[in-house]
C-alpha positions as CSV (number, residue, x, y, z in Angstrom):
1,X,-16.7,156.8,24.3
2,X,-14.0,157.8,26.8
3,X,-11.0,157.3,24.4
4,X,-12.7,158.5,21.1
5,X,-9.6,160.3,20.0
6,X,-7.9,157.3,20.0
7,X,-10.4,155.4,17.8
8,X,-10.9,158.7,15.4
9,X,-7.4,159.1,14.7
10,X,-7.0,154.9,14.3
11,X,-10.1,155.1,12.0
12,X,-8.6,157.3,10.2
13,X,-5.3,155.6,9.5
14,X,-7.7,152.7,8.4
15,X,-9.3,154.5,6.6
16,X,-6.4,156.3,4.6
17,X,-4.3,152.8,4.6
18,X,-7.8,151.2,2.5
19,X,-7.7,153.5,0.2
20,X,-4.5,153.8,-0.8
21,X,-4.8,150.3,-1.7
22,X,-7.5,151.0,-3.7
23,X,-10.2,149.0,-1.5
24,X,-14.1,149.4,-0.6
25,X,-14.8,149.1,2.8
26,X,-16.8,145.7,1.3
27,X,-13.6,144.3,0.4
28,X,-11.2,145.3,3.4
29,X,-14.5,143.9,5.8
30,X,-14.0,140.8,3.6
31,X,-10.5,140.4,4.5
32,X,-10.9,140.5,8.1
33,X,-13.9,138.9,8.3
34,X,-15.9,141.7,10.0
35,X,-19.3,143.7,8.3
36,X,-18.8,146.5,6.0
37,X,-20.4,148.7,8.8
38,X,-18.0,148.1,11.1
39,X,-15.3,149.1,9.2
40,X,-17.5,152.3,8.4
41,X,-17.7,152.6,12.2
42,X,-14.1,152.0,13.0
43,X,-13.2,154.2,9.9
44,X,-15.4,157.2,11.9
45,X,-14.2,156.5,15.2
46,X,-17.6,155.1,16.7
47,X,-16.6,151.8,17.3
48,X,-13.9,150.2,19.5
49,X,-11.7,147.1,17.6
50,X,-10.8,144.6,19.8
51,X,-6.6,143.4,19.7
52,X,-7.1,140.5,17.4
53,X,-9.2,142.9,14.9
54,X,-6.1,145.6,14.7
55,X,-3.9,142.3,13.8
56,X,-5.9,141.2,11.2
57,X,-6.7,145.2,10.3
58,X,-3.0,145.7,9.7
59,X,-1.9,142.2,8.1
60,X,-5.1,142.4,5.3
61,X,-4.0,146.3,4.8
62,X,-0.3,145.0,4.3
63,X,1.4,147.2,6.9
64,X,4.4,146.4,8.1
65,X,3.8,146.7,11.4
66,X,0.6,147.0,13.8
67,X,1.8,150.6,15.0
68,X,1.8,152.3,11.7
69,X,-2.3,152.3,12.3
70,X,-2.2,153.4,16.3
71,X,-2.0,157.0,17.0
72,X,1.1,158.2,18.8
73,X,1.2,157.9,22.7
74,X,0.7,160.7,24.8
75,X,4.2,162.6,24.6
76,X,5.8,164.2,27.6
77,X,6.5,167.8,27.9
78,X,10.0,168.9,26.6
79,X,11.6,171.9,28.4
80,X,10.2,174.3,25.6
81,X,6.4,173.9,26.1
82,X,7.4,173.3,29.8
83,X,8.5,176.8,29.6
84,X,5.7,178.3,28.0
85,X,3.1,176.9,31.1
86,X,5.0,179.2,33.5
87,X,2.8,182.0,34.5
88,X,4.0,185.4,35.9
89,X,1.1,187.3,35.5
90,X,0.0,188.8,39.2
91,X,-3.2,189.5,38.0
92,X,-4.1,185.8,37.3
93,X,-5.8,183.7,40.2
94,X,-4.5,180.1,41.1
95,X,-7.6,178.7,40.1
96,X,-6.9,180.7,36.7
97,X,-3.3,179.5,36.2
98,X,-4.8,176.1,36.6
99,X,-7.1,176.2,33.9
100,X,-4.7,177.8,31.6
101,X,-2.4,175.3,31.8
102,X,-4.9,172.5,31.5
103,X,-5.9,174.6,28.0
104,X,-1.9,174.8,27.1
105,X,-1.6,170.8,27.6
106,X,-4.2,170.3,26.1
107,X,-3.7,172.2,23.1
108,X,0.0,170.2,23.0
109,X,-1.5,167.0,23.7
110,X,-4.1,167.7,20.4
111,X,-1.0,169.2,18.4
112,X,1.1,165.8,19.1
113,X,-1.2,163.7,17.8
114,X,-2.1,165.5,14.7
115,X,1.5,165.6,13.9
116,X,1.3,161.6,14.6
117,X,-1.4,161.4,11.9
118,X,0.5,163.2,9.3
């Protein structure tokens, strides 16, 4: 799945949301009208939830609004981390400086969306 971070880190919201509320997967599947096993799926990230499902995930799981189970959109670089994907170093090819700066936002990209799920 292209997008699987997307669904883990939504899955996971689920997932958290349920059992706060004290639920089994049975009775949060009841809710929405969906099989326990997808909700296991969704919980784990190997399933995709079509728009009407995340309305009816977030109304049955009493959240106030649909966002508090989507994971955080991409965020743009601020001048700081900017900053740290200028390279100096001579000794580093182009083709080098290219792939450490995929690594670097990369590595920011991940740390956003962790900080989303908190």
């Amino acid at each position: 799945m292209a997008n699987e971070p997307i669904y883990k880190t939504f899955g996971k919201a689920l997932a958290a949301r349920r059992r706060t509320l004290g639920w089994t997967q049975s009775d949060l599947a009841g809710r929405v009208g969906m099989s326990r096993a997808s909700i296991a799926n969704i919980e784990n990230g190997r399933q995709s939830v079509l728009l009407h499902y995340v309305y009816a995930l977030a109304s049955a799981l009493e959240c106030s609004k649909v966002a508090d189970l989507l994971p955080a959109p991409p965020r743009t670089l601020n001048q700081e981390d900017s900053d740290m994907l200028i390279l100096s170093d001579e000794d580093v090819t182009p083709i080098g400086k290219s792939q450490i700066r995929n690594l670097i936002e990369n590595a920011l990209a991940q740390r956003g969306s962790k900080k989303a799920g908190s």
